[in-house]
N, C-alpha and C positions, 0 to 999 in steps of 0.2 A: 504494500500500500504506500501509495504517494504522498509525501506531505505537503498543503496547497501554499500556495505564496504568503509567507508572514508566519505562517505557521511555525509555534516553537517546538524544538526537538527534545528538551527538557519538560515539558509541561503542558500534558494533554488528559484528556478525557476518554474512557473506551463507554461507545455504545452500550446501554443496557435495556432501551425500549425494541430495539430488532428495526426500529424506523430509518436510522440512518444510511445515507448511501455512499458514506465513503467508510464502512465494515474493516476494522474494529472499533476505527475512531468516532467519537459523537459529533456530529455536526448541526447539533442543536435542532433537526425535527420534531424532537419530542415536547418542545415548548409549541410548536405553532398549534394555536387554538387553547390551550391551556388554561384551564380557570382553576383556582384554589378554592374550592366549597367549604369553607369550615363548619356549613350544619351538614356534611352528609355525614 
């Protein structure tokens, strides 16, 4: 897997919602839509 432009080699996130498309890293899909419900 490729690292994208900017991207740091020290300090990354790995995918844990299976959304992401650059597998293993997170590339933050998992917020788009996202709401925090504190009554559910």
């Amino acid at each position: 897997t490729e690292f994208g432009e900017g991207a740091s080699k020290e300090h990354f996130d790995l995918c844990r919602c299976g959304g992401s498309k650059n597998k293993p890293f997170c590339d933050g899909t998992h917020w788009n839509g996202f709401r925090d419900d504190k009554n559910a």
